[in-house]
N, C-alpha and C positions, 0 to 999 in steps of 0.2 A: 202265383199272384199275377193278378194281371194290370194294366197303365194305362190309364188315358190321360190325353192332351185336354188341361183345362180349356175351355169358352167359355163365352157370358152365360150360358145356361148351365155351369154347374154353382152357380151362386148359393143356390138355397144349400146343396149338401157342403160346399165347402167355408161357408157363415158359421156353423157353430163350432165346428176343429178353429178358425182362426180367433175365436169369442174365447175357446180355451188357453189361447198361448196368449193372447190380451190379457184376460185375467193374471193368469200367471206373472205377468211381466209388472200387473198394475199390485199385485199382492205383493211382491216382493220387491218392488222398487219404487214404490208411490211418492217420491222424490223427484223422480223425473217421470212417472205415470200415473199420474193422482186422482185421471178419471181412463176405463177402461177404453180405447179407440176402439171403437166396432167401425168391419167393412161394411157401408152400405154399398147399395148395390152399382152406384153413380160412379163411386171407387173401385168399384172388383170390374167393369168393365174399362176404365183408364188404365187401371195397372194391367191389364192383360191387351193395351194396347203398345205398350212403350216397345219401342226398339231392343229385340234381342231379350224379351219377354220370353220366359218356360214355366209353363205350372205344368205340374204333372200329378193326376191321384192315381192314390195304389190301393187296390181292392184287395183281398181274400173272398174268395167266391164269391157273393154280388155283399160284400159288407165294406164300404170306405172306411180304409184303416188308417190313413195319411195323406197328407199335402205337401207339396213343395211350389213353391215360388222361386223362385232364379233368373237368373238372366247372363247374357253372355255381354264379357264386357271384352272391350281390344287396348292392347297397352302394348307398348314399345319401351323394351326393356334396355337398349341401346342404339345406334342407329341403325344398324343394320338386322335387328332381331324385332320382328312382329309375333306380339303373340295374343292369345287369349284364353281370358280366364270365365270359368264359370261362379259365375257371385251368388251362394246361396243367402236369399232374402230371409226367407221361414223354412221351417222343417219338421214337421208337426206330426207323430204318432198318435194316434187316441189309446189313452191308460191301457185300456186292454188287451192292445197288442204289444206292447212295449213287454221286452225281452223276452218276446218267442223267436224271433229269427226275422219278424217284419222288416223292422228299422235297415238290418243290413242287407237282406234281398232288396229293399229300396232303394239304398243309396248305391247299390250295384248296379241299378237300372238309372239311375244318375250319372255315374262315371262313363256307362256307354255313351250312352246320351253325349255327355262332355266331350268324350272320346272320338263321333260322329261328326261333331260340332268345329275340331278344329281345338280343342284347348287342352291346353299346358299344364293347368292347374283346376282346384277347387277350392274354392274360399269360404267362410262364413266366419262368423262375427259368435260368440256366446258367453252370452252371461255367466257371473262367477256365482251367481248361487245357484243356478242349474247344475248342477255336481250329476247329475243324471246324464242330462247331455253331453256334459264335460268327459267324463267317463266313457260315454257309448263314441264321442268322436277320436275318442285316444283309441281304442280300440276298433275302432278304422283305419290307423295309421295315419291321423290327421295330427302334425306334429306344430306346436306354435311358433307362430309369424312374429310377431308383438304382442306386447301388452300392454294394455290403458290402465293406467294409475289415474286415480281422482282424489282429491285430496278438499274436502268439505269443510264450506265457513260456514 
C-alpha cells in the first residue's frame, strides 16, 4: 500500500468516499442528519487548512481505498505533563477493501504517523450503529474512553 498527504487537489477523488460515510451517518441517524452534508470544495480546502490538520489517502496499487482526516490536538493533562493526541475526524474504507487487511495496514500507517508527531494517544469518536467499525476498532486495541448516553423527548 502506498500514502499520500491529502491537498486541495485531491477533492475530486476524496468527495465521493466522504458522500459515502454522509450517507451512512444521514441513513442511520436522520435525527440528527436529516439532509446528507456533502464536502464542497470551499470546505475540503478550509478543513485542510486548520492547525494541525492530516489527511492521508491509502492506495492499493493506483486504486484509493481510504481517507483519513485527523488532526493533532495538545492537552495538558496536569501541570507538569504536555501531551498530544491524534484526533481522528473520518476514517473511511470503501466496501471493497474492508476486511482484506486495508483498514489495519492503514491505521498502522496512522499510528506512525502519530508516533512521528509527538503523541500519546489516538482518539475517535463512533457511532453505535456502525457495529462494523465498532468491531474493526476493538480489534485494534482501541479500548473505550466514555460513553455518550442520549436519552429522547
Amino acid at each position: 500500500m502506498t500514502f499520500k498527504e491529502i491537498d486541495k487537489s485531491f477533492y475530486e477523488e476524496i468527495a465521493p468516499l466522504d458522500f459515502a460515510l454522509a450517507s451512512s451517518h444521514s441513513e442511520n441517524r436522520p435525527d440528527i442528519f436529516p439532509e446528507i452534508n456533502l464536502m464542497n470544495k470551499k470546505s475540503f480546502k478550509e478543513r485542510i487548512k486548520i492547525k494541525g490538520f492530516l489527511g492521508i489517502a491509502a492506495y492499493k496499487d493506483d486504486d484509493l481505498c481510504g481517507y483519513c482526516f485527523c488532526r493533532i490536538k495538545d492537552f495538558t493533562s496536569s501541570e507538569n505533563s504536555e501531551n498530544k493526541i491524534l484526533w481522528i475526524d473520518s476514517f473511511y474504507i470503501k466496501e471493497e477493501f474492508r476486511r482484506t487487511g486495508v483498514g489495519t495496514e492503514f491505521f498502522d500507517e496512522i499510528k506512525r504517523i502519530a508516533k512521528n508527531k509527538g503523541c500519546s494517544l489516538i482518539e475517535l469518536e463512533v457511532w453505535e450503529f456502525n457495529e462494523g467499525a465498532r468491531n474493526f476498532y476493538d480489534s485494534l486495541g482501541f479500548e473505550n474512553q466514555r460513553i455518550t448516553k442520549e436519552y429522547k423527548l
